[in-house]
C-alpha positions in Angstrom: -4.8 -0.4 -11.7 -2.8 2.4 -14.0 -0.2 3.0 -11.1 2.2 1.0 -9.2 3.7 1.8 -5.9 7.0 3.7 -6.1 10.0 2.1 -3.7 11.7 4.9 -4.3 9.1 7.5 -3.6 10.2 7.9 0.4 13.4 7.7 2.4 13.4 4.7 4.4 13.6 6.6 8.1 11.5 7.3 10.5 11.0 10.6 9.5 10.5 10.2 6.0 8.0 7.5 6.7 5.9 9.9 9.2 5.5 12.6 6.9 4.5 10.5 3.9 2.0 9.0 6.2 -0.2 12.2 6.7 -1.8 11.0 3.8 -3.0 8.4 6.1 -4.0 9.3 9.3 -5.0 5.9 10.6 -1.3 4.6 9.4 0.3 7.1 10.8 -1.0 6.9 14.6 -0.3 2.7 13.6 3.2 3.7 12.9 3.9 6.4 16.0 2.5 3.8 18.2 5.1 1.2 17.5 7.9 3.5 17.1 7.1 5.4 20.5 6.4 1.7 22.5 9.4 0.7 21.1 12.1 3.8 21.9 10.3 3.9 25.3 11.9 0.6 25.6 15.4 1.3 23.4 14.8 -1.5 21.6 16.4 -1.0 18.3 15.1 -4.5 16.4 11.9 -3.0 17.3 12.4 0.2 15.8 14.0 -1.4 13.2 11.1 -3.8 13.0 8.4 -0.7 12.9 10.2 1.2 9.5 10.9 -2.0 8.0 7.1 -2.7 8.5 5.4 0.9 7.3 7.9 1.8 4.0 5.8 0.3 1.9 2.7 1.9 3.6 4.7 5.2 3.2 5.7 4.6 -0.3 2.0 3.7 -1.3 1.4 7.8 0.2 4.2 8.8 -1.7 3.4 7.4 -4.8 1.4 10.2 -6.7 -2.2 8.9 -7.7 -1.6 5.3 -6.1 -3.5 5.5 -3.0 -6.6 7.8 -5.4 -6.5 4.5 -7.9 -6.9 2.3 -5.0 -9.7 4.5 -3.7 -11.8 4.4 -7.0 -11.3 0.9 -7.4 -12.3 0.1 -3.5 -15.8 2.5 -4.3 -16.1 1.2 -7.9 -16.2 -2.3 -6.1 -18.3 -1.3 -3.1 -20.7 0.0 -6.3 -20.7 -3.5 -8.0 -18.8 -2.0 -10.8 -16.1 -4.3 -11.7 -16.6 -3.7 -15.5 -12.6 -3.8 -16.7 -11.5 -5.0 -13.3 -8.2 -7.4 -13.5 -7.9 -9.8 -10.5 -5.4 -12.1 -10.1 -4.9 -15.6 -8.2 -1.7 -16.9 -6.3 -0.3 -18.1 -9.1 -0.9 -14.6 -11.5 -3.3 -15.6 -13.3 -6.1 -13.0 -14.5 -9.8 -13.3 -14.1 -12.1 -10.7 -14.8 -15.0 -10.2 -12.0 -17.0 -13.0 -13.2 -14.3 -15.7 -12.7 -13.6 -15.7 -16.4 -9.8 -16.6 -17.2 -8.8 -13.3 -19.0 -6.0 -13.2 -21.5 -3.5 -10.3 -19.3 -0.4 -11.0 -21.2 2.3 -8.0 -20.3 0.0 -7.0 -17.8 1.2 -9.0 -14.9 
C-alpha cells in the first residue's frame, strides 16, 4: 500500500475524532454510541477509553488517500487480483499472494 496512516492527521478529542469519521459512517455511529453510553453515565475512563479506542480509526479518515488505497486493495482482492500484493506474517516477513517469500527489504 503507497500510503501510511497519518498520527498526526486528527486532534485526539472527541470532536476532532467525529468529524474525521464522516468519512465513515458505520465508525462514526460505533464511536457516538460509546461516547453517548458512556457520558450518560459520567464515566470519564469510559470516555477516555472511547477516543483512545477510535483515533486511529479517525486518523485512517484523515489521512488523504489511505482509506481509497485500502478500498482498491480490498476490491482488487475480492477480484482475485493480488498481482504486486505485499503481505506480511507476524514476524514481518513478506510473501507475495502465492506464499512465495518475497525479498521487501526497506519496505517493511
Amino acid at each position: 500500500m503507497a500510503h501510511e496512516v497519518d498520527p498526526n492527521s486528527c486532534e485526539k478529542t472527541p470532536e476532532a475524532i467525529r468529524d474525521a469519521l464522516q468519512r465513515r459512517r458505520d465508525w462514526l455511529q460505533a464511536f457516538e454510541q460509546e461516547w453517548l453510553s458512556a457520558a450518560a453515565d459520567f464515566d470519564q475512563p469510559a470516555l477516555d477509553a472511547a477516543v483512545d479506542k477510535w483515533f486511529p480509526f479517525a486518523c485512517a479518515c484523515a489521512t488523504p488517500g489511505y482509506l481509497e488505497d485500502v478500498e482498491h486493495t480490498v476490491e482488487r482482492m475480492a477480484k482475485d487480483d493480488t498481482e504486486g500484493l505485499l503481505f506480511r506474517d507476524a514476524d514481518g516477513r513478506a510473501y507475495d499472494a502465492d506464499g512465495r517469500s518475497v525479498n521487501a527489504g526497506e519496505l517493511r
